[in-house]
C-alpha positions in Angstrom: 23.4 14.3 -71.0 26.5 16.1 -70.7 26.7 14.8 -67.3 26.0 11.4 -68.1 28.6 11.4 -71.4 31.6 12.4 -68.7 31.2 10.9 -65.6 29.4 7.4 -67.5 26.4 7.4 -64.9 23.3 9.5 -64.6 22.7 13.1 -63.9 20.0 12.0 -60.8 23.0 10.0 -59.1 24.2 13.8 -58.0 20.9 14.5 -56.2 21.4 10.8 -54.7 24.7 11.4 -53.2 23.9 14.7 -52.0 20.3 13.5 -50.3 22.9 10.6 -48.6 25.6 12.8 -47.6 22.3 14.9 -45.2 21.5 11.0 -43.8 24.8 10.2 -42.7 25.6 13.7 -41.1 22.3 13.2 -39.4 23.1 9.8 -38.6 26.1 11.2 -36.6 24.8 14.1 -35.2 22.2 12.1 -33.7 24.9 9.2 -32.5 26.9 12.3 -31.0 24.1 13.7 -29.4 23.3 10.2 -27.6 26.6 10.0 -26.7 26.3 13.8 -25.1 22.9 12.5 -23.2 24.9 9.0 -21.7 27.7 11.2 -20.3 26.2 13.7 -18.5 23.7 10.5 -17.2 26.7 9.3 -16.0 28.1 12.3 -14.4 25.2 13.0 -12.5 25.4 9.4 -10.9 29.0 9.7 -10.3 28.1 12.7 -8.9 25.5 11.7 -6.3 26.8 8.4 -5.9 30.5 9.7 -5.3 29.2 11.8 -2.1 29.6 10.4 1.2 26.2 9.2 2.8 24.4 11.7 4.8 24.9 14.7 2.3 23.6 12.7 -0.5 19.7 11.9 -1.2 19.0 14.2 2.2 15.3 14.2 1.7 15.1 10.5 0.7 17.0 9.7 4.0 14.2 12.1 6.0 11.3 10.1 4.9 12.5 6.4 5.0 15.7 6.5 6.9 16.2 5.1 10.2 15.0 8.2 11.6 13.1 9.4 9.2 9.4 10.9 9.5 8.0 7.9 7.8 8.5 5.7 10.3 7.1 7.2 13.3 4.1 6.3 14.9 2.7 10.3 15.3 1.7 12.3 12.5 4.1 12.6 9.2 3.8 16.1 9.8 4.7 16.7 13.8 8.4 17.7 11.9 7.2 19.8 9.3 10.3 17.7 7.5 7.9 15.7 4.8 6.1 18.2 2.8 4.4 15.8 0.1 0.3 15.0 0.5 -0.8 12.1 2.6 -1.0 10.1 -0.4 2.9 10.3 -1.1 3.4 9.5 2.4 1.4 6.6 1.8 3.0 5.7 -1.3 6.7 6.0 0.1 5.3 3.8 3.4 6.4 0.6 1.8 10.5 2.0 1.1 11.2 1.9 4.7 11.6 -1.5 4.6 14.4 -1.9 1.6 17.8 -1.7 2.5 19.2 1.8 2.9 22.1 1.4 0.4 20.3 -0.3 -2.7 17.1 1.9 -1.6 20.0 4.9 -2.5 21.3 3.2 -5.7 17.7 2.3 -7.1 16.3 5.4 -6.4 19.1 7.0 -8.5 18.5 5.0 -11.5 15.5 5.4 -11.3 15.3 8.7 -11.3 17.3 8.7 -14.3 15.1 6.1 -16.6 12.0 8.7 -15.3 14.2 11.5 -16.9 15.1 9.4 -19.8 10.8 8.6 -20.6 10.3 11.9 -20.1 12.7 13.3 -22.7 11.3 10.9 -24.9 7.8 11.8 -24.3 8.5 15.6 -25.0 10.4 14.6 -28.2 7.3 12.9 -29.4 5.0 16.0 -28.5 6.4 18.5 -30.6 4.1 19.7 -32.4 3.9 18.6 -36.2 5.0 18.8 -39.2 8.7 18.5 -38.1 11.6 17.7 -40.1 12.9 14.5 -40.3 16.5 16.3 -38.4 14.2 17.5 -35.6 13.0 14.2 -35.6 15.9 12.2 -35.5 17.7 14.7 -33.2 14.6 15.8 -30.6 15.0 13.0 -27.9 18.4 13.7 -27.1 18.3 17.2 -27.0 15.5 16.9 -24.9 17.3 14.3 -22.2 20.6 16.5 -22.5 18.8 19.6 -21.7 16.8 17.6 -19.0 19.9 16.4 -17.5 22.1 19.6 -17.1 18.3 21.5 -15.7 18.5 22.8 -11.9 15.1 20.7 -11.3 16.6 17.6 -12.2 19.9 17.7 -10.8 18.2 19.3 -7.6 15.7 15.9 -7.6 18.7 13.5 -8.1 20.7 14.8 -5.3 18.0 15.6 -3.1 16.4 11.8 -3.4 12.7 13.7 -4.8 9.7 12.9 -6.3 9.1 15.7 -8.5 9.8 14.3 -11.8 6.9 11.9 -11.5 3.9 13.9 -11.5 5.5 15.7 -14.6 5.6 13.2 -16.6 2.5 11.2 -15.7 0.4 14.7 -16.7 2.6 14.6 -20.4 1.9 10.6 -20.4 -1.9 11.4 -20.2 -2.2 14.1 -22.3 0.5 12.9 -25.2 0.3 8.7 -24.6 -2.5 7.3 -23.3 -5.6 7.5 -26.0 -8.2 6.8 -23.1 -9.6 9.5 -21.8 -10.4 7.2 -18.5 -6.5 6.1 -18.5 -5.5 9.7 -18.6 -7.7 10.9 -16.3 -6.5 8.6 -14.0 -3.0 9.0 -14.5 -3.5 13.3 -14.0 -5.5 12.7 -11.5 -2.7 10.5 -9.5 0.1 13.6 -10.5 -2.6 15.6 -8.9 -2.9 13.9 -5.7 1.0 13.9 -5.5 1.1 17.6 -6.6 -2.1 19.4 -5.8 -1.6 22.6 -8.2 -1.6 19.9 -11.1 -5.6 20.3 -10.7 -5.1 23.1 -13.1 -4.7 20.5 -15.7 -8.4 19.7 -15.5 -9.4 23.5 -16.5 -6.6 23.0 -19.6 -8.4 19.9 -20.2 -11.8 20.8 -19.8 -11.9 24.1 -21.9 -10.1 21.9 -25.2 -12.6 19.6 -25.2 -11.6 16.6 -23.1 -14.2 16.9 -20.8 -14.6 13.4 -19.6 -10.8 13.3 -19.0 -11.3 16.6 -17.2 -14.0 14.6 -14.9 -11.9 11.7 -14.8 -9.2 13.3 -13.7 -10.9 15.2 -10.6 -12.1 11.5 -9.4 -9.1 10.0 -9.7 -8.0 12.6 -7.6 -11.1 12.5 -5.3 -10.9 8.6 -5.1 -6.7 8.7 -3.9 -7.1 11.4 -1.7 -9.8 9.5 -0.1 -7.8 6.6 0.3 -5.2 8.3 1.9 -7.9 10.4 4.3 -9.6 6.6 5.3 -5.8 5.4 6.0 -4.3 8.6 7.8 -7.3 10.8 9.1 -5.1 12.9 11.0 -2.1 13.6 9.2 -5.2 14.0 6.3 -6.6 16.5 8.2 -3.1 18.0 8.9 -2.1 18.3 5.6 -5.5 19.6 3.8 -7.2 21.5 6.3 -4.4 22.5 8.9 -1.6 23.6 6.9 -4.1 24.6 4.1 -2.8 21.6 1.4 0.9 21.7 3.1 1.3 25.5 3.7 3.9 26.1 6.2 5.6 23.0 5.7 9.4 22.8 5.2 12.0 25.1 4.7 11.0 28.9 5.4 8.3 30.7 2.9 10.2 33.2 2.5 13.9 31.1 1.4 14.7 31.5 -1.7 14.4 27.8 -3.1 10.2 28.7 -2.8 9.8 29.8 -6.3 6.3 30.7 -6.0 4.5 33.9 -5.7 3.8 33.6 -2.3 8.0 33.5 -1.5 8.3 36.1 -3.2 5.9 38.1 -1.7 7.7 37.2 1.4 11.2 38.2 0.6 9.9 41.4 -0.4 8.9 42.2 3.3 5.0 41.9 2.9 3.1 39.8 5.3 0.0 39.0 6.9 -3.5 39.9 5.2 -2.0 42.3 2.9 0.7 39.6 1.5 -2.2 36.9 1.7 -4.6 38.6 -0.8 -2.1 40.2 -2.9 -1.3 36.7 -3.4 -4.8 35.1 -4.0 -5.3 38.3 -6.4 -2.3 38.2 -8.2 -2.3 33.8 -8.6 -5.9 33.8 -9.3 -5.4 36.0 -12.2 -2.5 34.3 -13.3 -4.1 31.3 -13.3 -6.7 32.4 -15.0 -4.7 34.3 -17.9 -2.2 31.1 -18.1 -5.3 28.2 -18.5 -6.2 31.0 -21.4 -3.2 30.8 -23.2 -2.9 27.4 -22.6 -6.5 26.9 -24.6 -5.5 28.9 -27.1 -2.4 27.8 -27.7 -3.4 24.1 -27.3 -6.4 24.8 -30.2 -3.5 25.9 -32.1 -2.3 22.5 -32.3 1.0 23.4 -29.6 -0.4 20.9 -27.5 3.3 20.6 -25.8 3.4 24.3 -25.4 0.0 24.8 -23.8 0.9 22.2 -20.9 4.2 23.8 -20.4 2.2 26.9 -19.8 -0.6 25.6 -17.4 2.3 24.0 -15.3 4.1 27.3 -14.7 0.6 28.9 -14.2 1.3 26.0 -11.2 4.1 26.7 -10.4 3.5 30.3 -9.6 -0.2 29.7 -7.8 1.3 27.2 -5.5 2.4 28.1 -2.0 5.8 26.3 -1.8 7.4 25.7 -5.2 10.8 24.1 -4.3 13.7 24.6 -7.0 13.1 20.4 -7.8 9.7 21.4 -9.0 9.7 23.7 -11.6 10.5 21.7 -14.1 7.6 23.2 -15.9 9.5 26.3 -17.1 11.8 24.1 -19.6 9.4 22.4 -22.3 8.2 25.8 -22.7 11.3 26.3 -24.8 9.4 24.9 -27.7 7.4 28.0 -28.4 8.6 30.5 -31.1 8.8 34.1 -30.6 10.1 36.5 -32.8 9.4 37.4 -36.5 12.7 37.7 -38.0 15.5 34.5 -37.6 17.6 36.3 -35.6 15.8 36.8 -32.7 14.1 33.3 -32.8 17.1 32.1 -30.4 16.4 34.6 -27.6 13.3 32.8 -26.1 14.8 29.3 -26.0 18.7 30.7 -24.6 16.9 32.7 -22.2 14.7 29.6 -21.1 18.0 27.3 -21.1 20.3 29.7 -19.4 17.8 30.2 -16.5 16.5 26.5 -15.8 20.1 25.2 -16.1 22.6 28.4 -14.5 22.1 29.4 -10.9 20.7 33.0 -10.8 24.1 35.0 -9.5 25.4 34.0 -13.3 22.4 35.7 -14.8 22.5 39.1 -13.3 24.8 40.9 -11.6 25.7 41.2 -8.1 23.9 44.3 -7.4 21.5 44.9 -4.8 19.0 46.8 -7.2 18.9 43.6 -9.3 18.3 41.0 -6.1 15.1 41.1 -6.8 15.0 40.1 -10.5 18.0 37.4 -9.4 16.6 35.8 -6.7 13.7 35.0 -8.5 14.6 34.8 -11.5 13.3 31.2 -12.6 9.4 32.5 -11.2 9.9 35.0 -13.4 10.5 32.8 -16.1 7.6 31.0 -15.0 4.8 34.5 -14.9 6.6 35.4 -18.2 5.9 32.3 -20.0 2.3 32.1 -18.5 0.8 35.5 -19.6 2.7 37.6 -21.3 5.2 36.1 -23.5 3.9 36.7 -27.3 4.1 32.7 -28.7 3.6 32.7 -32.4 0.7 30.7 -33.4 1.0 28.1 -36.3 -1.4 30.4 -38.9 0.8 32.8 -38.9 3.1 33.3 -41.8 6.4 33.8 -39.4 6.1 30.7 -37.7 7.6 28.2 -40.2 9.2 31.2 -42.6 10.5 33.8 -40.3 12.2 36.8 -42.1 15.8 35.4 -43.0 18.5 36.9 -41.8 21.2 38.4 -44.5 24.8 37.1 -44.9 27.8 39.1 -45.9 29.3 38.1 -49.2 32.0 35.5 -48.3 35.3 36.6 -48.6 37.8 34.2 -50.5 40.3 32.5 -48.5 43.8 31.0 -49.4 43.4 27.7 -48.0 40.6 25.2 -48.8 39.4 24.2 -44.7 39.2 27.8 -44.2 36.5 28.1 -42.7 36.4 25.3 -40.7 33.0 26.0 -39.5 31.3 27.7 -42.6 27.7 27.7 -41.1 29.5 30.9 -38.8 28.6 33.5 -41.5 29.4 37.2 -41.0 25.7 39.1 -40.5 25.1 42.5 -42.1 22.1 42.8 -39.8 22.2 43.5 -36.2 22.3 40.6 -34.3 19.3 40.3 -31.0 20.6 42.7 -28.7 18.9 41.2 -25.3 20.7 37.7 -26.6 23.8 39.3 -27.0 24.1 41.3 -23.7 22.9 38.1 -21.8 25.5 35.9 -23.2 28.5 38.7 -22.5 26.6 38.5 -19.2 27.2 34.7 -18.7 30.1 34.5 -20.9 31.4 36.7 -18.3 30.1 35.1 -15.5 31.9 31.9 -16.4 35.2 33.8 -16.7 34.9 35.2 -13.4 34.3 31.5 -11.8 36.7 30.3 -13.8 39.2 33.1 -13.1 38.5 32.3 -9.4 38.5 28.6 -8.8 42.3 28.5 -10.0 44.2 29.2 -7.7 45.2 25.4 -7.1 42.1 25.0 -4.5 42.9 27.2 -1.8 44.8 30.4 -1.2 47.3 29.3 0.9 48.8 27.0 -1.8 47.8 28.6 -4.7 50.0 31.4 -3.1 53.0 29.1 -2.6 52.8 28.2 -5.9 52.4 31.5 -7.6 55.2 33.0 -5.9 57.5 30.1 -7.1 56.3 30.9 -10.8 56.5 35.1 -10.0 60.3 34.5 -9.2 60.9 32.2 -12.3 59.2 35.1 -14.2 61.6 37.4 -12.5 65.1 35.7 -13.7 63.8 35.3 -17.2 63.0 38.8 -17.4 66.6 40.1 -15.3 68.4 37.1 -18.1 66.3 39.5 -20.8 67.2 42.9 -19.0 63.7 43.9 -19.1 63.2 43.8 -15.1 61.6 47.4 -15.2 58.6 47.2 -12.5 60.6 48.2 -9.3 62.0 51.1 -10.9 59.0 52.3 -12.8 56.8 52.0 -9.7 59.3 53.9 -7.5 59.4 56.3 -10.0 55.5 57.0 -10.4 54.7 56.8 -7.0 57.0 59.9 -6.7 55.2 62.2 -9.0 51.2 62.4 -7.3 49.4 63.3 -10.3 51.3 60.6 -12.4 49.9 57.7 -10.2 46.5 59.6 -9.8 46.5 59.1 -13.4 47.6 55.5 -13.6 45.5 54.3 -11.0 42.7 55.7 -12.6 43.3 54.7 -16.3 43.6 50.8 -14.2 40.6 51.1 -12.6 38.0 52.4 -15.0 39.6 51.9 -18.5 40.2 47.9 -18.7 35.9 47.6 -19.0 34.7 51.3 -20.4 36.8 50.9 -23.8 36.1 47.1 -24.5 32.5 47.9 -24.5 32.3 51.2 -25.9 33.9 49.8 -29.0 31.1 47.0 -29.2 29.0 49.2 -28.7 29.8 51.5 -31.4 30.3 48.3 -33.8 26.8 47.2 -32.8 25.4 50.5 -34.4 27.2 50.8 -37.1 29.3 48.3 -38.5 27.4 44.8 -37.3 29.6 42.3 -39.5 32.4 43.9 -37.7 31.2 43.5 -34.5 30.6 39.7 -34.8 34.3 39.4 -35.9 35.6 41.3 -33.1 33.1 39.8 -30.6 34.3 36.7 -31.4 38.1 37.5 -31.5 37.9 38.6 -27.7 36.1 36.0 -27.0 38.4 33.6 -28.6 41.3 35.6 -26.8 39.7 35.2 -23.1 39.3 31.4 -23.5 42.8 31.2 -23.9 43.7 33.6 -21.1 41.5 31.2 -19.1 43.8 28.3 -19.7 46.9 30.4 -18.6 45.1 31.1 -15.4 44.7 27.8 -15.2 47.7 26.4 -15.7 50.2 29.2 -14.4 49.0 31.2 -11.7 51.6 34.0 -10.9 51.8 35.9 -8.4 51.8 39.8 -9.6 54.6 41.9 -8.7 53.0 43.4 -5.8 52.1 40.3 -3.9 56.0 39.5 -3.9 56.7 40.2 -0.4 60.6 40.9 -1.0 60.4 42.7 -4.3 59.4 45.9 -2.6 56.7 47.3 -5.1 54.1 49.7 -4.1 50.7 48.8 -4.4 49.1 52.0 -5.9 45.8 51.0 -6.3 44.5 48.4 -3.2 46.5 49.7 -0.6 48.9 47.8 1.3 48.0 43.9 1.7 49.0 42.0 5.2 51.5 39.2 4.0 50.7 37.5 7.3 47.4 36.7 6.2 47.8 33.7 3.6 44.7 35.3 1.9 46.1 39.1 2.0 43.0 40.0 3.9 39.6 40.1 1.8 41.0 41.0 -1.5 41.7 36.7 -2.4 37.9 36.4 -1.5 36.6 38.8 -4.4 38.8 37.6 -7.2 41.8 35.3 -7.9 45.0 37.8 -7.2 47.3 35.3 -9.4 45.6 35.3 -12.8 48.0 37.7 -13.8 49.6 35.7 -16.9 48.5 36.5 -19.2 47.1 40.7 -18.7 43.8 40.6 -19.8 44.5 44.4 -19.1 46.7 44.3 -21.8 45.3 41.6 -23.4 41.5 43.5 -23.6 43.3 46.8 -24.6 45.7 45.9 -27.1 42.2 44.5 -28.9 40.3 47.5 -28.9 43.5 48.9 -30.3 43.8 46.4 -33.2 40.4 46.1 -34.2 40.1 50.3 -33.9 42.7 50.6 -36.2 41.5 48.5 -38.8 37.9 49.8 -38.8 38.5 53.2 -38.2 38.2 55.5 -41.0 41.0 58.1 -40.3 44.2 58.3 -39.3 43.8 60.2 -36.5 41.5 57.8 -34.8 43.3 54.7 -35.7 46.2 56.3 -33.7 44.2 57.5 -31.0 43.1 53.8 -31.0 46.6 52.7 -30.4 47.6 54.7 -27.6 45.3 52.7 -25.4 47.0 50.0 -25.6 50.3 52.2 -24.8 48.9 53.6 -21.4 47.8 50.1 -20.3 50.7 48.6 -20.2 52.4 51.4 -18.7 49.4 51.1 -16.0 49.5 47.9 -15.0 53.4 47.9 -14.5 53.5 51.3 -12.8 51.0 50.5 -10.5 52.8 46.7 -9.7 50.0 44.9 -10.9 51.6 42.8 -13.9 55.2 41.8 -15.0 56.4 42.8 -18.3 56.1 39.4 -19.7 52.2 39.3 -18.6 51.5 41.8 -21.2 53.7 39.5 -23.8 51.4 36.6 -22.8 48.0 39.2 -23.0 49.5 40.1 -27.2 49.8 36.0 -27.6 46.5 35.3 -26.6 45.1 38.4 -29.1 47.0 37.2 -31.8 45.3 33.8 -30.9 42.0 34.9 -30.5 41.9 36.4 -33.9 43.8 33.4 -35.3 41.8 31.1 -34.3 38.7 33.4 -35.3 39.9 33.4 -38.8 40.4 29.2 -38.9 36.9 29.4 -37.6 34.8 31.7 -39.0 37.1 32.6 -41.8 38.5 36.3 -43.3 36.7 39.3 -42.1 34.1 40.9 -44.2 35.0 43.6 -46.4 32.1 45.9 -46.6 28.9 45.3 -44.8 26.5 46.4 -48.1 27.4 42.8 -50.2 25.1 40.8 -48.7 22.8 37.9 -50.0 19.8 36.5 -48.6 20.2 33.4 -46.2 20.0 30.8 -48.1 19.4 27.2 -45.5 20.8 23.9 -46.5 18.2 21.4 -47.8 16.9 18.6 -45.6 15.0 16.2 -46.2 11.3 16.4 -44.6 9.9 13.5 -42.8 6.7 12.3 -44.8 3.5 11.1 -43.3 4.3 7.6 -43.6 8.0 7.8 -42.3 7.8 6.2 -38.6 10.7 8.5 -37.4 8.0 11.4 -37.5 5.4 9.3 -35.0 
């Protein structure tokens, strides 16, 4: 009433406004997140469009070109070029008549409206009760995440087929109600895909037995067809080649996903490789289908298909890259009890289906294994082992929440800018966190890499230009040490021992021994500094970009001694093989510097004693006199590493806000309250 006397209208108009302020966030979020799905649509056609014909649509071109295997009189396999069943081939016949350049523009779009329905059909098999924000927002997620996947971007440049099958097994099991009609329409995936027969077990053990049936005579009754029309490249196909075994690229390359490839690449072969391979995909098969039933019983219908297809994908002999596009609706299944380590399935899932595998893991020959087949074991993952919560149990809606740190009071009202970025007393996942630093990396180093201004020879011209303009502003500031200081370490052996060393091994084994240790025992800490460097790289990045210098040893008339590479042949615009591992110009700003001056800021304000907090310092103290000594970075690099640290935690505090005091105020996590979609709102069907 007291309310009402004030403000002259009712209490409930509050609760009104507030419930309207969720709609039209949602409204924009979901208008933003179509407008995210239409560009990267449109890149990918720019993209495949915008390359010259003949390294565009490459496989489209070998079936229905002018030369392509379609239109010979022989056998569609005398090639080994076309790897689809008899019944594609016969499908595709009727292309080689359309015009070569509107074949290549329909095919594209396509490709992109079968991309588009599928999305759509994933968003609508989620399983239920959902909110009405996952409702409103599903279908564009789903195309977005469709559009930047490996499979799809793989199928749209290669001219392929492989979306189809996928998304007539989802239209029979999620759109058509008649069990002939979906039947039909696996059984046609089937014929197209022949591993997609494991759809009729999933089927058949959830009750859909007469779909099950119709599914393997659909399949029967096209495959037929196709035999009566092509006996020999039927027998070819089925009985030759073993339902297209040996067809294609080599087994062994490492685009066949399957468990046969990698088998192969392993170095096993013959009868040995051969029954590991029945062994090991029969059992797979048989422990996916099971799952799959479970799962599907569960009512995570969408999650039990996404499991029998990469129980598919790993029985199959050849599994090209443009067909596992079975890994990615698994992302829909929750793992994890507690909120903060419900993200690591899905990232994982994501990161994988759309990052090649040399981001994932690093380039070590102990890991090539795990990298180079990395998306199979995605796919054997997902299929037996991965623990998917089911929806009776108590964590699956409810997980435990996670705990926030008291917010600390800030003296301007916009910070934060992005409140939902709240400081976290408890640890966060530690397998997410290590594999984004691994990416997060990753990115840095291409990023680091591809500016050089496209190749070394001018990226070189140009750095050198910007390495003398670096020089007179530092002679016009009298700070023009690096000549002397070099000459004068490389005099005294145990000095540059020393400084080489602390260059080489330092600039990586203090940055992650102190998240490490703020990991274990000071986690709201760690966020804030993990997010400070990471803040401070981005903007390095864009130095890198935009000024690429030339470091004072690769000045050819300076005169400073490289201590650490060795000499490098200036006759060589690439300086030998050094250009080929890393970009030699991103030298402004020192990410040496940069990196150390961090772990000596945020050690001196966490540390508890003096002592350390000046022992803290000193790092930064010996790097720069490191990377000058040894000619690696001007003086005004390091000046351009401190502006980029002051940035990073700059713009982590307009971000994310003040740092947490103590890590023992916390409150529980309390989520924002949305609206859930009721039975009879038609944004839930």
């Amino acid at each position: 009433m007291a309310n009402a006397e004030h403000s002259g209208r009712p209490t409930e108009a509050f609760g009104s406004t507030a419930a309207d302020t969720v709609r039209a966030r949602l409204r924009v979020a979901r208008l933003g997140l179509w407008l995210v799905a239409a560009v990267l649509a449109v890149r990918q056609v720019a993209v495949v469009l915008g390359t010259p014909r003949g390294e565009r649509l490459t496989d489209l071109e070998t079936w229905v070109g002018p030369n392509g295997v379609l239109h010979v009189k022989g056998s569609l396999y005398d090639s080994t070029l076309f790897t689809g069943t008899p019944f594609g081939g016969l499908v595709l016949k009727p292309l080689t008549r359309a015009a070569e350049q509107a074949l290549g523009w329909g095919w594209t779009f396509g490709t992109l409206l079968l991309v588009a329905a599928l999305g759509l059909v994933v968003a609508r098999a989620l399983p239920q009760p959902v909110s009405r924000r996952t409702a409103l927002l599903a279908a564009p997620v789903a195309i977005s995440l469709l559009m930047l996947s490996l499979p799809v971007r793989n199928t749209l440049w290669l001219g392929q087929t492989s979306i189809i099958p996928v998304l007539l097994v989802l239209l029979g099991c999620f759109v058509v109600r008649d069990w002939r009609a979906a039947g039909a329409l696996i059984g046609l995936a089937a014929a197209l895909q022949p591993t997609v027969l494991l759809f009729a077990a999933l089927l058949w053990f959830t009750g859909r037995r007469r779909a099950a049936a119709a599914t393997g005579a659909s399949f029967a009754a096209v495959t037929a067809l196709a035999w009566a029309a092509m006996p020999h490249d039927s027998y070819t196909y089925w009985v030759h080649h073993m339902a297209g075994v040996g067809l294609g690229g080599e087994a062994d390359a490492l685009a066949n996903q399957s468990l046969h490839g990698a088998l192969l690449r392993l170095g096993l072969s013959g009868p040995l490789e051969i029954g590991l391979f029945l062994s090991l995909g029969a059992a797979v098969a048989v422990l996916g289908v099971r799952r799959s039933v479970r799962y599907a019983r569960d009512g995570q219908l969408l999650l039990a298909v996404a499991l029998t297809g990469c129980a598919a994908i790993v029985v199959s002999p050849t599994t090209w890259q443009h067909q596992l596009l079975w890994v990615l609706p698994a992302v829909v299944g929750r793992v994890g009890k507690r909120a903060s380590d419900r993200y690591v399935w899905p990232v994982a899932v994501i990161l994988v289906m759309t990052l090649p595998a040399k981001m994932m893991l690093p380039n070590m020959a102990a890991l090539y294994p795990l990298r180079d087949n990395a998306v199979l074991l995605a796919a054997v993952a997902a299929a037996t082992v991965v623990p998917f919560l089911p929806r009776t149990s108590p964590y699956y809606r409810r997980p435990v929440p996670t705990e926030y740190a008291r917010p600390v009071p800030t003296r301007w009202k916009h910070v934060p800018l992005l409140p939902f970025l709240k400081r976290v007393p408890t640890r966060p996942n530690l397998l997410l966190e290590l594999l984004l630093i691994r990416v997060t990396y990753a990115a840095y180093q291409q990023v680091r890499l591809g500016a050089t201004g496209g190749t070394n020879t001018g990226g070189r011209a140009r750095a050198e230009e910007h390495g003398r303009q670096v020089l007179d502003i530092e002679r016009f500031l009298h700070i023009d040490i690096e000549h002397w200081a070099n000459h004068a370490v490389v005099k005294v052996g145990w000095l540059r021992d020393f400084f080489d060393f602390y260059y080489e091994s330092f600039h990586f084994v203090v940055p992650l021994s102190v998240l490490a240790v703020l990991y274990w025992r000071r986690p709201v800490d760690y966020r804030w500094a993990r997010s400070s460097l990471g803040f401070a790289t981005l903007l390095a990045l864009v130095g890198f970009w935009l000024y690429p210098l030339a470091p004072p040893r690769l000045m050819p008339d300076l005169g400073v001694i490289d201590t650490v590479h060795g000499a490098q042949d200036f006759s060589k615009p690439d300086y030998g093989t050094l250009t080929a591992l890393t970009n030699q110009y991103a030298a402004m700003p020192s990410l040496h510097f940069g990196w150390s001056l961090w772990c000596g800021l945020v050690i001196a304000i966490v540390a508890p004693k003096w002592w350390m907090k000046a022992l803290g310092l000193l790092h930064p103290f010996f790097t720069v006199s490191a990377i000058v000594a040894t000619g690696n970075h001007w003086v005004l690099d390091a000046v351009g590493g401190a502006a980029v640290v002051v940035g990073g935690f700059g713009l982590s505090y307009v971000l994310m806000g003040p740092r947490a005091r103590s890590a023992t105020a916390t409150a529980g996590a309390v989520e924002p309250a949305v609206p859930e979609v009721s039975e009879r709102d038609p944004a839930s069907r």
